[in-house]
N, C-alpha and C positions, 0 to 999 in steps of 0.2 A: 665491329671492333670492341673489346672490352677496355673501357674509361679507365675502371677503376677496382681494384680490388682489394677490402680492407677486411681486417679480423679480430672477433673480442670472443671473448669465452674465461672460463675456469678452470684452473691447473689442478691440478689433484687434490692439494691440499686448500682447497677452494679459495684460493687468492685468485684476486681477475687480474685478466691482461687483456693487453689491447695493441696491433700491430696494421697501423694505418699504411695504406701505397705499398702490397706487395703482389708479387706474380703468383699467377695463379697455382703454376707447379708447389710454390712455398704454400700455398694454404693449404694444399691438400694431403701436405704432407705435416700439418699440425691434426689435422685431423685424427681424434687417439679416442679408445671407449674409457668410459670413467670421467672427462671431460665435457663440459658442454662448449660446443665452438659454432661462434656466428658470422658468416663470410657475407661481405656484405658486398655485391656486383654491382658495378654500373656500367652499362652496355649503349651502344649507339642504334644496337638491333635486336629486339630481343627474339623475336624467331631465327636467327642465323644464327645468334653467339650463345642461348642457351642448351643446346641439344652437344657442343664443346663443355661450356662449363660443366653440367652435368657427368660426361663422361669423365672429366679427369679427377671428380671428386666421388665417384663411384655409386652413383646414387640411378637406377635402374628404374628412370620414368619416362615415358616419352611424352615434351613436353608440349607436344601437339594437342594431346587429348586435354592437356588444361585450356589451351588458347582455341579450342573449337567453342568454346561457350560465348554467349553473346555480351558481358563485360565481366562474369564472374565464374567461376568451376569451385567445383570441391573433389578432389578424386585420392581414392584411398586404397591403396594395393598392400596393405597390412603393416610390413617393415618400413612404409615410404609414403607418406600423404601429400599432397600436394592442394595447393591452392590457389589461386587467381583473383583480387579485386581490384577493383578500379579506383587509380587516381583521377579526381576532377580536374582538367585545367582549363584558363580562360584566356583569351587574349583576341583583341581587334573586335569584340562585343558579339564571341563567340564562344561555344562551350565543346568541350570533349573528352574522351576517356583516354587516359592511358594506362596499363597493366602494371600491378605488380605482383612476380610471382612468388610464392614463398613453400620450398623445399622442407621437412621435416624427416628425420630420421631421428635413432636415437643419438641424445648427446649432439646432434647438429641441427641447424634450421640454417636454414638458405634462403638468401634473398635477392632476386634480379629484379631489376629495376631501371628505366631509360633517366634522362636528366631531370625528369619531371619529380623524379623524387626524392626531389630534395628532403624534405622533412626527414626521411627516414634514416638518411645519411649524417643530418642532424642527431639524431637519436642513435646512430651509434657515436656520438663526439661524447657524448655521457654516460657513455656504453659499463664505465667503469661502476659509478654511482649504482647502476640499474641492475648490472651482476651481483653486487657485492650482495645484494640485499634476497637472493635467490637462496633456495635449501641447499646445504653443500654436501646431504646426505649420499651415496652413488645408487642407495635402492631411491631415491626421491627422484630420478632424472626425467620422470615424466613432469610431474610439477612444475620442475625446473621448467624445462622447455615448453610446457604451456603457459605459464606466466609471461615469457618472451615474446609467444606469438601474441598473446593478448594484448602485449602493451605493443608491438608494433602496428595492428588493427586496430588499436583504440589513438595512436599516432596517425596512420590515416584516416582515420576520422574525423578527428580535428582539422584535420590538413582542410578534408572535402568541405566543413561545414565551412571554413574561412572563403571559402568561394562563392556561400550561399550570402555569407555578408557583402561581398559585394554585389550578387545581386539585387540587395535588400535595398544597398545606397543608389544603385540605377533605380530603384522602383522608386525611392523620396526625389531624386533628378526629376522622373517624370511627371511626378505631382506638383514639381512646381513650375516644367513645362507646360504643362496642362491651366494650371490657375495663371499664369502670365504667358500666353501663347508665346512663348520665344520661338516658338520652331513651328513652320508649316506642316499642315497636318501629313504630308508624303513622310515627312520625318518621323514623327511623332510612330506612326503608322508600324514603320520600317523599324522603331525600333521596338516597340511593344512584341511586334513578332519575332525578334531577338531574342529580347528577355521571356518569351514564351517557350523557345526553344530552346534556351539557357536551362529553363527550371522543370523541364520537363526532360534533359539531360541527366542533371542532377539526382532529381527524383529516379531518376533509372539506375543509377550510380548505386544512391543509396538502398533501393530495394533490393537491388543482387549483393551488396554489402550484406543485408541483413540476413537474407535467406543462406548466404554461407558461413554467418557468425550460429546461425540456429544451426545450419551443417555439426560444426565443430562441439555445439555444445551436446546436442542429441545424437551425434551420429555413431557414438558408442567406439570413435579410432585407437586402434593398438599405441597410436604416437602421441594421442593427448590424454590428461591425467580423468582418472573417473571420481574423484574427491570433488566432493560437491562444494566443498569453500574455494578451491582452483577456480570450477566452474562456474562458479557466482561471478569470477570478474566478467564473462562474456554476457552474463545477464543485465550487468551496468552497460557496456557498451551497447547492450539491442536497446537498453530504453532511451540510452541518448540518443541511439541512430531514430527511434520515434519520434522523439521530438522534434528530430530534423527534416522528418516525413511530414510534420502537422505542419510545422511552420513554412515549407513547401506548400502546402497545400492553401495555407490562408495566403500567401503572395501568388501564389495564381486566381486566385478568386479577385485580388486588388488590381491582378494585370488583363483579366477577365473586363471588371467595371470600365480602364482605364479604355478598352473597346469599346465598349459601350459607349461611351463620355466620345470618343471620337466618330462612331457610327450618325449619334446624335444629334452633335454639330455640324456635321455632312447633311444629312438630313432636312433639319435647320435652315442651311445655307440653299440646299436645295428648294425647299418647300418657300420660301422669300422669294427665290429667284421667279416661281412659277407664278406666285402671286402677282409682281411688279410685271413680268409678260402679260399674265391674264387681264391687270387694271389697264396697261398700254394699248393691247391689241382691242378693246372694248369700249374704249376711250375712245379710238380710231375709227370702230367697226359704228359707231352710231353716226357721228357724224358723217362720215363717209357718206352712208345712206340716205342721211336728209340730204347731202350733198348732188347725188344722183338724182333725187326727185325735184330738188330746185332746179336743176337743170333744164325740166319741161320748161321751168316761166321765162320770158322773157327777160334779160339783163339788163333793166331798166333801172335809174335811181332809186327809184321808191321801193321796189324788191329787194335792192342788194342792200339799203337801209334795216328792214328787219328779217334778212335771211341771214349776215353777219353775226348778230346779236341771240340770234335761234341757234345756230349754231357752235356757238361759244358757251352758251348754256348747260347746248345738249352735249358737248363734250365732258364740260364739269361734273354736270349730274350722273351721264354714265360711269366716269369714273370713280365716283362719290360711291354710289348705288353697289358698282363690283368690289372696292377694295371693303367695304362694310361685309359685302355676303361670302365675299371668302375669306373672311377672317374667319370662321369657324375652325377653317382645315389648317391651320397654321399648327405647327408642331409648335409643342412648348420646347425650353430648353433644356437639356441635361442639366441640372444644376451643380455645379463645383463645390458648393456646399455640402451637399450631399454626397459626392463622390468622397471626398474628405471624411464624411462623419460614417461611413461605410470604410475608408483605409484605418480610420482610428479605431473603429470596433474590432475590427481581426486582428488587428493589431493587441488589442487587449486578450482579445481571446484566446 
């Protein structure tokens, strides 16, 4: 079902308008050459309800071949370019993609989109501000409508890195999970492997982002402008989407450690336990034995006088003697210290 269908664009005389909540029929019949017009969809499905929108707005793509890609496409049939990236969303300490697609012809850009995308919906509420300020030339309409797409992929952008903040603030939760054990290590566990597969979502997100912002800017398309000052805006958006990449990259290396720091104290825990067996059952196992050979003697007062006190000995001393010599193999501890002054360094970095 289609949610929603709203409209912004340029009148001839390059005044903008804006025509929020209307039927689809009506947008497609604002649709005029010499104008730029931007229909902004929001769908409950977007493999059922886009292969309709498309047809009633006359725009000749099938939009299967965008949505065969694995979070991103870029496909170009000369009068009609299409595109595909991914929105981040998060919820219940879980990460995913959702689609948005974006239509370009001339004087039109198209945008379908499920609930998730919000922000973009956002950005057409100031659709008018963002027109005004476009070339109002009719030979300029490529411009025009590359500057549009650029600021709605530089809007999701933003969108996606805001998810990368929250997983930045699960990663500070953890470290101070970690430094005050509030949570058992099955927790702790469970969720590192969360935010592992959070940020290596993301990171997927953002690499098919980048590679179809390089699409747009190198792919040489009939629908986007060849002025290299247009093009510069998508040069600003590949270095933020980098930045986005690096700082991915150092929060997996802190969710990496924060492994570590957990493998360790398992470890730890384990290597204690084996010691405290090995000093008990050794402890037991000598005695025991003088225990068997006192047994030849007779159970008379005078034998169980210094068989008692030999035995009490030889239990101390065996256990004296083992908890000394496996100390060696005792693991040290991961230090928190140091987990710390390794999340403050990438952090700086």
């Amino acid at each position: 079902m289609i949610k929603a269908v709203s409209i912004a664009g340029l009148q001839t005389e390059g005044t903008p308008f804006k025509k929020p909540s209307v039927q689809l029929a009506e947008a497609a019949q604002t649709i005029s050459l010499g104008n730029l017009t931007w229909i902004e969809c929001v769908v409950d499905n977007i493999i059922e309800e886009t292969p309709k929108i498309l047809s009633n707005l006359g725009i000749n793509m099938d939009p299967s071949s965008l949505l065969s890609g694995y979070v991103s496409n870029y496909e170009d049939r000369g009068d009609t370019l299409g595109l595909m990236l991914p929105f981040v969303i998060t919820g219940a300490n879980k990460t995913q993609t959702s689609p948005l697609l974006i239509f370009i012809k001339k004087d039109l850009v198209v945008t379908i989109h499920d609930d998730y995308g919000g922000k973009i919906a956002r950005l057409y509420n100031y659709s008018n501000t963002l027109l005004r300020k476009l070339p109002k030339e009719p030979e300029n309409w490529a411009d025009r409508q590359t500057i549009l797409v650029a600021r709605i992929i530089d809007e999701l952008s933003e969108t996606n890195f805001s998810i990368l903040r929250l997983i930045v603030e699960r990663a500070e939760q953890l470290e101070l999970d970690l430094a005050g054990a509030r949570q058992i290590q099955k927790d702790l566990s469970l969720e590192l492997s969360d935010m592992k597969t959070s940020l290596l979502t993301f990171l997927n997100a953002v690499w098919a982002t980048y590679d179809t912002v390089q699409n747009l800017k190198y792919g040489d398309a009939d629908m986007i402008s060849d002025q290299d000052l247009i093009l510069a805006k998508f040069e600003v958006i590949l270095g933020r989407l980098d930045r986005q990449i690096q700082m991915s990259e150092n929060i997996m290396q802190v969710v990496a450690t924060g492994i570590n720091v957990i493998q360790a104290e398992v470890s730890n825990k384990l290597a204690a336990l084996i010691v405290w067996f090995t000093v008990a059952g050794t402890a037991v196992l000598v005695p025991n034995t003088l225990a068997t050979i006192f047994g030849l003697y007779p159970s008379t007062e005078d034998n169980i006088r210094w068989m008692l006190p030999t035995l009490g000995i030889a239990t101390v001393l065996s256990a004296v003697v083992t908890y000394k010599y496996t100390k060696r193999w005792r693991v040290k501890s991961f230090s928190m210290k140091r987990f710390r002054n390794i999340k403050k360094k990438l952090r700086y970095d």
